[in-house]
C-alpha positions as CSV (number, residue, x, y, z in Angstrom):
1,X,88.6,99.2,116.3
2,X,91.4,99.1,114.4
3,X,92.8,101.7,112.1
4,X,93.5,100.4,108.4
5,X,96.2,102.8,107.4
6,X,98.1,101.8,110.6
7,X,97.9,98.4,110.1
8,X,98.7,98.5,106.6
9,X,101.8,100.2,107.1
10,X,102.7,97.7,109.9
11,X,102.2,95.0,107.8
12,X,103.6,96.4,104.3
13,X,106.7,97.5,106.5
14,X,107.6,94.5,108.2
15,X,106.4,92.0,104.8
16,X,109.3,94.1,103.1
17,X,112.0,93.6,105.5
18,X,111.2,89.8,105.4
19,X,111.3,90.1,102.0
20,X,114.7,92.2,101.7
21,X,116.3,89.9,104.1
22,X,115.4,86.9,102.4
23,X,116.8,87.9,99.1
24,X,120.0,88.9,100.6
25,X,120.4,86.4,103.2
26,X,120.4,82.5,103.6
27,X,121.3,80.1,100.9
28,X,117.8,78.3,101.3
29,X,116.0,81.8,101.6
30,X,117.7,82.6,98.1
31,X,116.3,79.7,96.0
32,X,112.9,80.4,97.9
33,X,113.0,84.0,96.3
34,X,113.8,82.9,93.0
35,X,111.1,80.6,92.6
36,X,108.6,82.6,94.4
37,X,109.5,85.8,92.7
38,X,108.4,84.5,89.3
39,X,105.0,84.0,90.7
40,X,104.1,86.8,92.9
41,X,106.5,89.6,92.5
42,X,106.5,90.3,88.4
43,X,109.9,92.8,87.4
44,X,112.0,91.6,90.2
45,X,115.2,91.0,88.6
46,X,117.0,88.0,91.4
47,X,119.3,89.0,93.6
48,X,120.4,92.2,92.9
49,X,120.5,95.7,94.9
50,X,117.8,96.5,91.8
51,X,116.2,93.5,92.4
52,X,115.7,94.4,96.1
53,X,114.4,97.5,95.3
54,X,112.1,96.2,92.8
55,X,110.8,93.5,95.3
56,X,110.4,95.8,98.5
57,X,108.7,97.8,96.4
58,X,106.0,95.2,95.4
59,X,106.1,93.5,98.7
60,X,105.5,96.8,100.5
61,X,102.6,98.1,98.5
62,X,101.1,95.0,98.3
63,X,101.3,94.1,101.9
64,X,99.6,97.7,102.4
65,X,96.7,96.4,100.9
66,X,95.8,93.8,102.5
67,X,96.4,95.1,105.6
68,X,94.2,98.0,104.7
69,X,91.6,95.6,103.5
70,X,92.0,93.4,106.3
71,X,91.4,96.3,108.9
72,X,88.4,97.4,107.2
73,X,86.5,93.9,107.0
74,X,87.2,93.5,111.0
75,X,85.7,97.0,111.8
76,X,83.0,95.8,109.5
77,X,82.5,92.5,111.3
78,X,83.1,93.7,114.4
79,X,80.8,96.4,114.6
């Protein structure tokens, strides 16, 4: 059984650290970000200390989600 707001958290945490260090890191990680981010993440501003926040922001909560929502289907499956 797993327990949704443990594995959203897990997954929300760790999506935002990738996230962070690709913005800030890595030449090829940078043009990734900037294409991407004008798809998934909507306000983030490039690659910017505001822009990072802005992004871990979105990538956290969003990650939080479906890590939630993937916890809960399993236990439902599971069962």
């Amino acid at each position: 059984m797993l327990k949704p707001k443990a594995l959203g958290l897990v997954i929300g945490i760790l999506w935002a650290i990738w996230w962070g260090w690709a913005g800030l890191w890595g030449s090829w990680a940078k043009a990734w970000c900037l294409i991407s981010s004008c798809r998934i993440y909507f306000g983030w501003f490039g690659l910017s200390w505001a822009g990072l926040v802005i992004g871990w922001s979105w990538a956290s909560s969003t990650a939080f989600i479906c890590g939630v929502i993937f916890a809960w289907l399993y236990n439902k499956f599971a069962a």
